[in-house]
LUMLUMTOR-490083 format. One record per atom (N, C-alpha, C): atom name; x, y, z. Coordinates in steps of 0.05 Angstrom, whole numbers, plus 5000, padded with zeros to 4 digits. Atoms other than C-alpha are relative to their C-alpha. Layout:
REM residues N
['CA' [X Y Z]]
...
This chain:
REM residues 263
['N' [4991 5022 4982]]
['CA' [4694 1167 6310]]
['C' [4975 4984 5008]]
['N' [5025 5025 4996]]
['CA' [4649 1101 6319]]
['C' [5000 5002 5031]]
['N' [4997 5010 4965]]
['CA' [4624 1084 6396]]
['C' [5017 4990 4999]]
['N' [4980 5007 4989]]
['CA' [4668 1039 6400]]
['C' [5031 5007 4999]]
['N' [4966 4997 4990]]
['CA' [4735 1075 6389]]
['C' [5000 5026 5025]]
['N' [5001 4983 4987]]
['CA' [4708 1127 6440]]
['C' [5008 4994 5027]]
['N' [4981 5013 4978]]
['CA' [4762 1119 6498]]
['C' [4991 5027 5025]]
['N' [4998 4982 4972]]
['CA' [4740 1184 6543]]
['C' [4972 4994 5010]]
['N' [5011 5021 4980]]
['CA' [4701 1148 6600]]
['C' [4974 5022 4997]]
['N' [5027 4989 4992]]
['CA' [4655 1211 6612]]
['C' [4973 5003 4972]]
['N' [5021 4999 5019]]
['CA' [4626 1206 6545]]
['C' [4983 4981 4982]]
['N' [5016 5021 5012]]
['CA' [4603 1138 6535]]
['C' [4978 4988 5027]]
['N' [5013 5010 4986]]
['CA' [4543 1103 6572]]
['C' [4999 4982 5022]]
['N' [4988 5034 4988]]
['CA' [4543 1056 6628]]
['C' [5003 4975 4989]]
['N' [4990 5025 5019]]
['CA' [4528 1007 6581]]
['C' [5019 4996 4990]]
['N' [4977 4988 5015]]
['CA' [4575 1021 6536]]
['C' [5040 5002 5020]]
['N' [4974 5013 4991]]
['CA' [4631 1022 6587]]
['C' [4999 4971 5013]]
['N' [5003 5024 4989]]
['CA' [4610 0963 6618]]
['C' [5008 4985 4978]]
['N' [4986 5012 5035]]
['CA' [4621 0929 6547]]
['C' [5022 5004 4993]]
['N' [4971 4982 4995]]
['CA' [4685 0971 6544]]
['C' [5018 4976 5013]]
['N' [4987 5015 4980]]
['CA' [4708 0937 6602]]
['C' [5004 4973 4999]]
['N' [4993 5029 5006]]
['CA' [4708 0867 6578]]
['C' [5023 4995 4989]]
['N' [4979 5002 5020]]
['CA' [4769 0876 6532]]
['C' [5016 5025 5017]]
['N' [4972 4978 4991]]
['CA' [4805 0948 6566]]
['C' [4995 5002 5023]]
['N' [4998 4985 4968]]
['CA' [4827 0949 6634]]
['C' [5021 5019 5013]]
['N' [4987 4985 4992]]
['CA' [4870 1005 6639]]
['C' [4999 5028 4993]]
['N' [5011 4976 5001]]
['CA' [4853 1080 6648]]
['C' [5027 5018 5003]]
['N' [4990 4975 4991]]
['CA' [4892 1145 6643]]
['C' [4995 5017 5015]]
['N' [5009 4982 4975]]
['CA' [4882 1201 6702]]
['C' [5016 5020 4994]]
['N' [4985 4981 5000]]
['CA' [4907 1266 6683]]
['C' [4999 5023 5017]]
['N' [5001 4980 4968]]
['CA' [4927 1309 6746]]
['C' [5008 5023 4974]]
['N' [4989 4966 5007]]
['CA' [4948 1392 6728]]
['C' [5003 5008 5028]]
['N' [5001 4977 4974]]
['CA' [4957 1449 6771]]
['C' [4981 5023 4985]]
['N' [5008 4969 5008]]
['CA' [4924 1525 6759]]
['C' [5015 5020 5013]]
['N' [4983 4980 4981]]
['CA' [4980 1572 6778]]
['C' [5017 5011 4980]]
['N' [4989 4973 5019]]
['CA' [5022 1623 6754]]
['C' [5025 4990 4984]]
['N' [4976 5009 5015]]
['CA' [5075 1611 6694]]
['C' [5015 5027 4989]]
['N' [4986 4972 5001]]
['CA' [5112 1679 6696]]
['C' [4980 5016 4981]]
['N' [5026 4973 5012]]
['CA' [5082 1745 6661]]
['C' [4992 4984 4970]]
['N' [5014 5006 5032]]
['CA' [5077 1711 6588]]
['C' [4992 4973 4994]]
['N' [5014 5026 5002]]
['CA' [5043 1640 6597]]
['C' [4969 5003 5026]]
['N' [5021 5002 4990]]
['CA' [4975 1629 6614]]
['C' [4998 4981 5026]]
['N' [4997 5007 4969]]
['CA' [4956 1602 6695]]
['C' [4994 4964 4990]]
['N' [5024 5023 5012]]
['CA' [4922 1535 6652]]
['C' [5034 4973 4994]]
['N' [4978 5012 5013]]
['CA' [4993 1510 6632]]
['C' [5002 4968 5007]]
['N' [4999 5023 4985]]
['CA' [5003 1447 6675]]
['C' [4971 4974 4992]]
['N' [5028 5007 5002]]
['CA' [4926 1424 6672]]
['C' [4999 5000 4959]]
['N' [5009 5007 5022]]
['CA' [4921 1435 6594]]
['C' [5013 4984 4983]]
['N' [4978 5009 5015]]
['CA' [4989 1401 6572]]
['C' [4989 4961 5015]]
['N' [5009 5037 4994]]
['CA' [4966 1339 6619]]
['C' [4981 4986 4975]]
['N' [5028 5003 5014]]
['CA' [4896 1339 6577]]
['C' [5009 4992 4981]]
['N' [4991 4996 5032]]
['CA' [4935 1344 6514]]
['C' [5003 4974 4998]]
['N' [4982 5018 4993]]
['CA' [4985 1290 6529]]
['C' [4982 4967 5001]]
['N' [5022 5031 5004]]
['CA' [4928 1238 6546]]
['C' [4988 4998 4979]]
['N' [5023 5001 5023]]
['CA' [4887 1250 6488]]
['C' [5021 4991 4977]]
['N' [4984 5010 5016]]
['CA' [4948 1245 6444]]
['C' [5010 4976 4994]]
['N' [4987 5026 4993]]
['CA' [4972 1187 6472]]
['C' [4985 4978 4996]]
['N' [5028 5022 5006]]
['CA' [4904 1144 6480]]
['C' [4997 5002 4977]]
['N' [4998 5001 5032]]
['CA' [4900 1167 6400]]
['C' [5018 4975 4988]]
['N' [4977 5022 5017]]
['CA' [4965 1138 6384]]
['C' [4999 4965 5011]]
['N' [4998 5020 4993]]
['CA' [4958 1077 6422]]
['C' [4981 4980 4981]]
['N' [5011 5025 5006]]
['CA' [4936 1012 6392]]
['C' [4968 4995 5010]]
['N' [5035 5010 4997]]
['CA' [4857 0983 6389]]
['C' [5010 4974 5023]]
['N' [5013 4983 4977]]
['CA' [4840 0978 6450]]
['C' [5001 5020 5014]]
['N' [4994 4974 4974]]
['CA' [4855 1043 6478]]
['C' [4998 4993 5021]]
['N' [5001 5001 4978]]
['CA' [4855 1055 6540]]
['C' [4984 5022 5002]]
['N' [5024 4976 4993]]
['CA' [4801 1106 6575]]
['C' [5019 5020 5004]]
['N' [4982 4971 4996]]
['CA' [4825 1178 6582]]
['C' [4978 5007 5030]]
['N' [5010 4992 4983]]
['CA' [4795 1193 6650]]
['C' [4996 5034 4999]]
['N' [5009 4963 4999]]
['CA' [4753 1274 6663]]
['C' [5034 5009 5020]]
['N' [4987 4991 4992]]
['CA' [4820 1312 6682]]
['C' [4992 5005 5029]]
['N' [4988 4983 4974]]
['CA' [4843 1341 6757]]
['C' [5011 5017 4987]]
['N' [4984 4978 5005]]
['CA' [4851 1410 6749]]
['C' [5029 5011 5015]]
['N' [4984 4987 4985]]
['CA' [4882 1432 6809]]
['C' [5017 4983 5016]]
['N' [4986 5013 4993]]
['CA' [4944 1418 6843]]
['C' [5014 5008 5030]]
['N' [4979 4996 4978]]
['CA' [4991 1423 6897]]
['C' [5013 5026 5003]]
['N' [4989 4970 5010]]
['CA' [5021 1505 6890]]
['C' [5000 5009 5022]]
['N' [4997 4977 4970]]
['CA' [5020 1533 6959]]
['C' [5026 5013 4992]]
['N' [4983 4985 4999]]
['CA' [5087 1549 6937]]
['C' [5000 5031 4976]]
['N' [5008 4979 5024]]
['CA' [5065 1596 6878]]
['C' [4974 5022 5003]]
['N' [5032 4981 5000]]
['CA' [5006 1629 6919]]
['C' [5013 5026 4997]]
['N' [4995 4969 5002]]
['CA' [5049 1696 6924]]
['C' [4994 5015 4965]]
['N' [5009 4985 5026]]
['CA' [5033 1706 6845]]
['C' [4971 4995 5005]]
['N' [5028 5000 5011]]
['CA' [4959 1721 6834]]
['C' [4991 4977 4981]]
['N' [5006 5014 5023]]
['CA' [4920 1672 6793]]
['C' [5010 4969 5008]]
['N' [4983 5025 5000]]
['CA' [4952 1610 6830]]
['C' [4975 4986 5017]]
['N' [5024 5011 4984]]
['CA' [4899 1558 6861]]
['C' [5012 4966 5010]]
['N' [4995 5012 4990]]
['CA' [4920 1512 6905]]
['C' [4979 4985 5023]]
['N' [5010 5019 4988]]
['CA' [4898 1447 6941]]
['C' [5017 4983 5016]]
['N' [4979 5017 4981]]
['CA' [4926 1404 7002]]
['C' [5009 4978 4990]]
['N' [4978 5036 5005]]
['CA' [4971 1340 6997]]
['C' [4977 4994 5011]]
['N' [5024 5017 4986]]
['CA' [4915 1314 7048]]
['C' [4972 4997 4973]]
['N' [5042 5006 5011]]
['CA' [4852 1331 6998]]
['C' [5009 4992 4970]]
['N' [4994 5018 5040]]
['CA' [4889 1309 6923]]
['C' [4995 4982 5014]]
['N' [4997 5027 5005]]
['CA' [4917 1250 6951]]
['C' [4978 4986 5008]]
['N' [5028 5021 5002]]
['CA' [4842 1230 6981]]
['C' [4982 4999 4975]]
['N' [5006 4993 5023]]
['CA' [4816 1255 6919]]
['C' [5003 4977 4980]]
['N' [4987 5020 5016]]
['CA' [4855 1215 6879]]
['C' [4997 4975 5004]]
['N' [5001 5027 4982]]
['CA' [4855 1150 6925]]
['C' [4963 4990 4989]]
['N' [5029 5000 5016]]
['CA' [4775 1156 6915]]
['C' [4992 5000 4974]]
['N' [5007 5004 5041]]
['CA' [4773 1154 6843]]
['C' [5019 4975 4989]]
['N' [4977 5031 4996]]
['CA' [4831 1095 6847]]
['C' [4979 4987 5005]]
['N' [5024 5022 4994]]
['CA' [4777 1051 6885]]
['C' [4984 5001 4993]]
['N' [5022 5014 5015]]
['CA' [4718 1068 6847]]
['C' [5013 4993 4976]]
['N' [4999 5011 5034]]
['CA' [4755 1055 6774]]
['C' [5008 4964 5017]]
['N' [5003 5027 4994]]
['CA' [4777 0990 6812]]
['C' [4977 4983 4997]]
['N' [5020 5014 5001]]
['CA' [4708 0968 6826]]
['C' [4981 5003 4977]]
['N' [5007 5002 5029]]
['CA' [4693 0982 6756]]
['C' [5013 4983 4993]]
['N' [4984 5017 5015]]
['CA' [4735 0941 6733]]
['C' [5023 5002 4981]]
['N' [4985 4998 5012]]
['CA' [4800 0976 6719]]
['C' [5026 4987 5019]]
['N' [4984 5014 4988]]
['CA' [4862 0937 6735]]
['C' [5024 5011 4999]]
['N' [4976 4987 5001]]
['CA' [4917 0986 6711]]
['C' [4994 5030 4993]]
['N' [5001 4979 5005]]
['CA' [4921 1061 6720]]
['C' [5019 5008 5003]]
['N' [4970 4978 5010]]
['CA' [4967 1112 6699]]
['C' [4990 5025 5013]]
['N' [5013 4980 4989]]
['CA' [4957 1169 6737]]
['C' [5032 5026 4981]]
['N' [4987 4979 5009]]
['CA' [4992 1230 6686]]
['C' [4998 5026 5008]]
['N' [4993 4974 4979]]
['CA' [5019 1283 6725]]
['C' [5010 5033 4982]]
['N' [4988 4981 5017]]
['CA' [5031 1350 6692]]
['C' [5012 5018 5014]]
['N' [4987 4976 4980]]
['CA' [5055 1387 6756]]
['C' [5020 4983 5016]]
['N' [4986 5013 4991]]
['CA' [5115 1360 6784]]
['C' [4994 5003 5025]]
['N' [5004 4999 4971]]
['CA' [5101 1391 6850]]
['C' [4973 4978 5011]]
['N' [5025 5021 4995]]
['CA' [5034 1339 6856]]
['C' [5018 4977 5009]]
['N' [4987 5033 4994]]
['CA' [5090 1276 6852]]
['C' [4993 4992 5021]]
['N' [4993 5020 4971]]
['CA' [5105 1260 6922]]
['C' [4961 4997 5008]]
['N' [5030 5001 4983]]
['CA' [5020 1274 6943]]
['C' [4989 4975 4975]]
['N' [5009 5017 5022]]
['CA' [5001 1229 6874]]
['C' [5017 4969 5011]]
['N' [5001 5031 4991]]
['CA' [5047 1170 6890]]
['C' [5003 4994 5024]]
['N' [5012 5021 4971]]
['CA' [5026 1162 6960]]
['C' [4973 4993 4995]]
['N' [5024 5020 5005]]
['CA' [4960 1156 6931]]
['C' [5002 4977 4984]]
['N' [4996 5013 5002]]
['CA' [4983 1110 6893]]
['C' [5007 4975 5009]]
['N' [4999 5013 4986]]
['CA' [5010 1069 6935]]
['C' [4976 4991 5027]]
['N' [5027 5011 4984]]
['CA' [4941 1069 6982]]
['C' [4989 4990 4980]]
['N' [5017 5018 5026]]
['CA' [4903 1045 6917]]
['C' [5011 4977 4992]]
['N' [4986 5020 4994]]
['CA' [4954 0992 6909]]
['C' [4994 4983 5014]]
['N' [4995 5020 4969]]
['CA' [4949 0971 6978]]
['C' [4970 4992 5003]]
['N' [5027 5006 4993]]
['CA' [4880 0968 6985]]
['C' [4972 4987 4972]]
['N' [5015 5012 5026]]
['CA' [4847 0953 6915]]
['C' [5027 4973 4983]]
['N' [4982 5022 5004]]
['CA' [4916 0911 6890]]
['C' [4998 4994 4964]]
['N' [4993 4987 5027]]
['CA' [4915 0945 6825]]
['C' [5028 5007 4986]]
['N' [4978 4983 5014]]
['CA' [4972 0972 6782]]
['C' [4990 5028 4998]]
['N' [4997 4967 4988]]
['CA' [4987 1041 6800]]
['C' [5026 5009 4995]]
['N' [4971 4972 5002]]
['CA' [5039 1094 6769]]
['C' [4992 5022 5005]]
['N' [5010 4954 5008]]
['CA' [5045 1168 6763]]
['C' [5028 5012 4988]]
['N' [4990 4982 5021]]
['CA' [5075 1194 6704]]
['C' [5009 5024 5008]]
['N' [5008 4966 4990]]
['CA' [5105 1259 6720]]
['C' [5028 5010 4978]]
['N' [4991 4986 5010]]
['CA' [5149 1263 6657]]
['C' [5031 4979 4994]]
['N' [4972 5015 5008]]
['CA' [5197 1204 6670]]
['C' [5007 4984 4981]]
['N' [4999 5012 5015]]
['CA' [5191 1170 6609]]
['C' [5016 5013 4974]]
['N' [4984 4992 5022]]
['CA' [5222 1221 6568]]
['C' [5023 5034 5010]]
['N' [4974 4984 4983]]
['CA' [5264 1272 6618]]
['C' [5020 5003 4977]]
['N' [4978 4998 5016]]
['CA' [5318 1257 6591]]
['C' [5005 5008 4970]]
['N' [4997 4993 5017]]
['CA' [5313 1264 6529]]
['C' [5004 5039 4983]]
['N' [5003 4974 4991]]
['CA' [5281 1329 6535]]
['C' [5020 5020 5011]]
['N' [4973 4984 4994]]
['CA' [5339 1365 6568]]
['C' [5022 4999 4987]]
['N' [4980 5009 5019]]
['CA' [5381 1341 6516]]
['C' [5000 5021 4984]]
['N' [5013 4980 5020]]
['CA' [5339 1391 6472]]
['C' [5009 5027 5002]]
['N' [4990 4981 4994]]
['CA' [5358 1453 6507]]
['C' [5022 5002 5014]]
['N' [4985 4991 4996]]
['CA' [5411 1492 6530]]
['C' [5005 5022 5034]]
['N' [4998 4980 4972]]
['CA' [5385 1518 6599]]
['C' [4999 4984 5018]]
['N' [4998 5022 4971]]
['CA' [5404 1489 6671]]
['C' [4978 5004 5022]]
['N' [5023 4988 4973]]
['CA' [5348 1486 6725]]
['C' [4979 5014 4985]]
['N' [5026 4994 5013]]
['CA' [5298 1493 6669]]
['C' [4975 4991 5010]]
['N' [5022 5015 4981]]
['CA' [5238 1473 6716]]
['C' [4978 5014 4998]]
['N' [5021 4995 5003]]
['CA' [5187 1519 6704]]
['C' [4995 5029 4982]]
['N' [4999 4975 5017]]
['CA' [5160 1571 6654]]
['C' [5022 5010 4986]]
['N' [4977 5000 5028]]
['CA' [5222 1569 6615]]
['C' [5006 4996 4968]]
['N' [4999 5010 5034]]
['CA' [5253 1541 6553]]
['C' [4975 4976 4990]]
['N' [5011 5024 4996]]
['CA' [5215 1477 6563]]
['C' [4970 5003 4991]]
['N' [5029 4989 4997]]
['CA' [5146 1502 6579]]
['C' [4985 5019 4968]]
['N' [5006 4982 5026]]
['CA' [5148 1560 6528]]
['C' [4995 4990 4973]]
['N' [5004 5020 5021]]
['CA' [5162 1510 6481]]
['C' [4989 4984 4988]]
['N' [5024 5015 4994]]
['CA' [5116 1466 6484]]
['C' [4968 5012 5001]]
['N' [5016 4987 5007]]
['CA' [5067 1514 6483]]
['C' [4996 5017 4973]]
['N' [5001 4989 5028]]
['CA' [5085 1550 6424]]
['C' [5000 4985 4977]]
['N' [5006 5013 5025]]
['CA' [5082 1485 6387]]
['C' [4971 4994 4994]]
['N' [5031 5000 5003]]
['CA' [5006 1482 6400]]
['C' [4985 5013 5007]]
['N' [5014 4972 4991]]
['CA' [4983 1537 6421]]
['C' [5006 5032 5006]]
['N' [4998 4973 4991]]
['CA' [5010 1600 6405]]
['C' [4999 5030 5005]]
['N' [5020 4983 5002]]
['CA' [4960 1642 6406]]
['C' [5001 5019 5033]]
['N' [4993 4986 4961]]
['CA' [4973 1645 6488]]
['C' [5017 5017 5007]]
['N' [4969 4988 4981]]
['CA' [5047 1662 6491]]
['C' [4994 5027 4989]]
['N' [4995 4977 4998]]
['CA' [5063 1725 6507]]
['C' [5035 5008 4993]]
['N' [4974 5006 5006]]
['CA' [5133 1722 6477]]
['C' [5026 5038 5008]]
['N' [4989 4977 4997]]
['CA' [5146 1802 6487]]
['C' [5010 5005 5037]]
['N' [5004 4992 4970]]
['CA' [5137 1793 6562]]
['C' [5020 4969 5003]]
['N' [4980 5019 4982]]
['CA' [5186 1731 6568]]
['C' [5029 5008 5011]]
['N' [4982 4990 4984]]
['CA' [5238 1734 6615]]
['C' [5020 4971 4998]]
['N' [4981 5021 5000]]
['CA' [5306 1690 6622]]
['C' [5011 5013 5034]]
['N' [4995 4999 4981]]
['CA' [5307 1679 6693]]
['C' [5012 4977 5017]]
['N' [4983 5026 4995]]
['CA' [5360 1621 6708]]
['C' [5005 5000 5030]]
['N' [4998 5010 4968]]
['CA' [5370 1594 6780]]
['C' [5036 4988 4993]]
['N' [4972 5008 5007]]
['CA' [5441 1577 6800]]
['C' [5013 5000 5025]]
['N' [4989 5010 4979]]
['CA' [5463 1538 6863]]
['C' [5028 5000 5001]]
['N' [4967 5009 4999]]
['CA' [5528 1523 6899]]
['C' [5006 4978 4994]]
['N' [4994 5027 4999]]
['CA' [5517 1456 6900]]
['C' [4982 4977 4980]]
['N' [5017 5012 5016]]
['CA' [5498 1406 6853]]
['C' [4976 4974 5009]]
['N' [5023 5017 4978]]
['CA' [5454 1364 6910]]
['C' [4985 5024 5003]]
['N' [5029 4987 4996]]
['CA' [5410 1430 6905]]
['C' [4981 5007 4975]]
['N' [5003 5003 5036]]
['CA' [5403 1429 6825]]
['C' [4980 4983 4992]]
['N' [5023 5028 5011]]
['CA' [5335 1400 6805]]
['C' [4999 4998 4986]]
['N' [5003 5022 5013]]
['CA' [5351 1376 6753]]
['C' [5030 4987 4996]]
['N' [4991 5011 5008]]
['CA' [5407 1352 6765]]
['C' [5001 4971 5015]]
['N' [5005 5023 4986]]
['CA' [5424 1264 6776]]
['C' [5004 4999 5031]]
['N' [4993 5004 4976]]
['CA' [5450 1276 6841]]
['C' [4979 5021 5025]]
['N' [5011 4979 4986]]
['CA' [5399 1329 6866]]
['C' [4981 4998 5018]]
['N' [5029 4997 4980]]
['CA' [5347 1329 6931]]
['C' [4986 5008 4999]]
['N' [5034 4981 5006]]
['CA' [5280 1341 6933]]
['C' [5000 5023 5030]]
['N' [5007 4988 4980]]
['CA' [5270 1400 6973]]
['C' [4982 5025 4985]]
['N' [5034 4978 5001]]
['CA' [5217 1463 6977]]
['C' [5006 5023 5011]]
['N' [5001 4974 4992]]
['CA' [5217 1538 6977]]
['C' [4978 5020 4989]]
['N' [5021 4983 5018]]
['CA' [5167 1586 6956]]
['C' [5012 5008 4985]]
['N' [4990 4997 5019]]
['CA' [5174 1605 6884]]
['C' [5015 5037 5007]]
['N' [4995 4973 5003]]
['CA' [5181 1683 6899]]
['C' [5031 5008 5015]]
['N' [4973 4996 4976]]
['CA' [5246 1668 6948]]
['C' [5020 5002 4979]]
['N' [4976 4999 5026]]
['CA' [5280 1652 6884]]
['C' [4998 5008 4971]]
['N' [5008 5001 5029]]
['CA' [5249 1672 6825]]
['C' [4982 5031 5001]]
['N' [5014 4991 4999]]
['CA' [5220 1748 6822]]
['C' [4976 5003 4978]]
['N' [5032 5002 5016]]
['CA' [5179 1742 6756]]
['C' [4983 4972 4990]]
['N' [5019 5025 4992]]
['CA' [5158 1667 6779]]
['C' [5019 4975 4975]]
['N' [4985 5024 5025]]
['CA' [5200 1637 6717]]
['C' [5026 4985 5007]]
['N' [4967 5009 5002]]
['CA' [5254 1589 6732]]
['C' [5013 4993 4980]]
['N' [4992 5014 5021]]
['CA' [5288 1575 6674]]
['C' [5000 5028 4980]]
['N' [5000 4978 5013]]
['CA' [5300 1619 6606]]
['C' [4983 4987 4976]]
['N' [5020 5006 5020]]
['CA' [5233 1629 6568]]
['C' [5008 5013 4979]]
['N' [5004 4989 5022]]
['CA' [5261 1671 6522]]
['C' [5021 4983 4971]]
['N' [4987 5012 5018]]
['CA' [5299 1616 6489]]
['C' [4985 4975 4981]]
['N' [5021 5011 5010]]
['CA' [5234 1574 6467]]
['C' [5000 5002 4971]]
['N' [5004 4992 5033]]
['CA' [5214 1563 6398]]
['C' [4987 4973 4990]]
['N' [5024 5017 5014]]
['CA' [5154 1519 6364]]
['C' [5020 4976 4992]]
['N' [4994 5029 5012]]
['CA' [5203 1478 6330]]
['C' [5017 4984 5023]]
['N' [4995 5006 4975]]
['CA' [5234 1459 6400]]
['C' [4973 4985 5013]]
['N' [5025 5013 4986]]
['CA' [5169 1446 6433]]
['C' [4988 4976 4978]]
['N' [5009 5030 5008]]
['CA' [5146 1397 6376]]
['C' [5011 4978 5013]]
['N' [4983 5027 4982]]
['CA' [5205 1353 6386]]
['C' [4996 4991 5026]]
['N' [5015 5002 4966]]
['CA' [5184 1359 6462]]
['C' [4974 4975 4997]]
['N' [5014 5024 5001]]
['CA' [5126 1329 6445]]
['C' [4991 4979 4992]]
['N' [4986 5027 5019]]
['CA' [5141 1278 6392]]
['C' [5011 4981 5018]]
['N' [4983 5027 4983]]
['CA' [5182 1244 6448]]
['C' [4980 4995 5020]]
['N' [5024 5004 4979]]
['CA' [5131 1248 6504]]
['C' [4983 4989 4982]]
['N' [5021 5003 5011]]
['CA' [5077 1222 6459]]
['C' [5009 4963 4994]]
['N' [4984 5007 5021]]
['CA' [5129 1173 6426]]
['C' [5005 4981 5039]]
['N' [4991 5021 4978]]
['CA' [5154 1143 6497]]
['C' [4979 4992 5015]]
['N' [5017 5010 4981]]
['CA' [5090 1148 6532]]
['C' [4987 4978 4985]]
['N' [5016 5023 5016]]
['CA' [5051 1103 6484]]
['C' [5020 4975 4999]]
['N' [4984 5019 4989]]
['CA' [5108 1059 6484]]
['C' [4995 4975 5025]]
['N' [5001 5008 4966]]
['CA' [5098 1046 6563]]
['C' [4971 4991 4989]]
['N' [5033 5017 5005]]
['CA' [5024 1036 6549]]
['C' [4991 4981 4997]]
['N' [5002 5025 5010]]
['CA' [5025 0985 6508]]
['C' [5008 4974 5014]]
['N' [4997 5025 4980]]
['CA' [5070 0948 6556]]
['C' [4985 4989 5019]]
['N' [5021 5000 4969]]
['CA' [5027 0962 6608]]
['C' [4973 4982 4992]]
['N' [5027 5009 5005]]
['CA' [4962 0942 6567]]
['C' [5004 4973 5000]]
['N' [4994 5024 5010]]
['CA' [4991 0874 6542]]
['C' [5010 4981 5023]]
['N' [4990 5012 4980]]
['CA' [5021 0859 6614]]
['C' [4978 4987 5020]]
['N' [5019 5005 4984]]
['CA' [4980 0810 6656]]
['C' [5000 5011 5031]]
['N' [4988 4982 4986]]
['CA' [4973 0845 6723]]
['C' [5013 4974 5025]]
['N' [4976 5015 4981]]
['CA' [5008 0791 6762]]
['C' [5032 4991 4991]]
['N' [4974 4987 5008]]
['CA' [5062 0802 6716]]
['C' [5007 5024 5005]]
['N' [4993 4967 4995]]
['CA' [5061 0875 6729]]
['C' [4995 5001 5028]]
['N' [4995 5001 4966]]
['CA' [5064 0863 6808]]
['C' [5029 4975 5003]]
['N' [4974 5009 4989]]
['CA' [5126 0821 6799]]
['C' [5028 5028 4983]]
['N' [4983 4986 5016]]
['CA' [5159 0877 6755]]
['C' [5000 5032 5011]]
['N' [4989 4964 4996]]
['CA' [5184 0954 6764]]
['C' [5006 5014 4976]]
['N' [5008 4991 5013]]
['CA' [5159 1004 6717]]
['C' [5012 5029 4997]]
């Protein structure tokens, strides 16, 4: 790869991005978590699928890339500290975190960021930073946390309240890495409300919060033992496949077109 198709920010020169920056103003930010994904997935899950996801994506995308910003490992998990191995950080210190790295890529000279979320529980602390970086730099500001190809995705399998360490996860892992899974130690541990306003995933469902261990004893919601490589490609064929999609709009959009529009 020549300097110039080298899109990850920490490995080109000031020069070099400064030059950059004349032609690409829009950066990727890939948040994770480090916390537990039941007995047979590694604690890295969240954090290395973000990593992936950007690097894939900034690949596929069209000349000019966009920068792949140095990952955020850690995430939001207080609710997953009762498993070992889980590392958690406040809503107060991401979203300043975050907010602070919003205003310096601004005064670099980035005008549109994507902030790609790999831990759903980060959302709500990611787009209020968003929304301070917005408000105060007057940038373009999302956060990815998966909605570009949801849907699709659940289409794929066959389990309800697949949200974490399940079919989904397992899957997705075993199409690129499955050297990790522990497939002897997966568990099918399905969740299963009265009501379909407590159903995360389903359209009508509320956001609400419990520690993972109230409902889940080996931390898995969802059934990992129904995973399988050729599942998790398609997984990420469409994520790869919708996110670059969005990109492009985003790259090609002037940003006072992309402050009269909803993304």
């Amino acid at each position: 790869m020549s300097k110039k198709e080298i899109f990850h920010w920490e490995k080109l020169t000031w020069p070099e991005i400064e030059e950059r920056l004349k032609y690409v103003d829009t950066a990727i930010l890939p948040c994770g978590a480090i916390e537990q994904h039941g007995p047979h997935l590694p604690v890295d899950i969240d954090y290395f699928d973000a990593v992936y996801l950007a690097n894939r994506v900034a690949e596929a995308c069209s000349d000019p890339k966009p920068f792949v910003l140095p990952p955020i490992p850690f995430g939001v998990s207080y609710h997953h500290e009762d498993f070992k191995g889980t590392l958690s950080v406040t809503n107060d210190g991401l979203s300043r975190f975050v907010y602070d790295i919003g205003m310096s890529l601004a005064q670099n000279g980035i005008k549109k960021l994507i902030i790609l979320n790999g831990h759903g529980d980060n959302a709500p602390t990611l787009s209020y930073a968003a929304q301070m970086i917005n408000r105060d730099a007057h940038i373009f500001v999302c956060v990815e946390t998966g909605e570009t190809s949801d849907t699709d995705i659940y289409n794929l399998i066959g389990t309800h309240n697949d949200i974490h360490a399940g079919e989904i996860e397992t899957s997705t892992t075993l199409a690129i890495r499955p050297e990790v899974v522990q497939m002897d130690k997966a568990v099918k541990e399905t969740l299963k409300f009265e009501s379909d306003y407590l159903d995360y995933t389903s359209d009508r469902g509320v956001s609400w919060y419990v520690r993972t261990r109230k409902i889940s004893e080996s931390g898995v919601m969802g059934d990992a033992t129904a995973a399988t490589a050729e599942k998790g490609k398609q997984m990420w064929d469409l994520m790869v496949d919708h996110l670059v999609r969005f990109i492009e709009v985003i790259k090609r959009s002037k940003l006072d077109e992309l402050h009269q529009q909803r993304y």
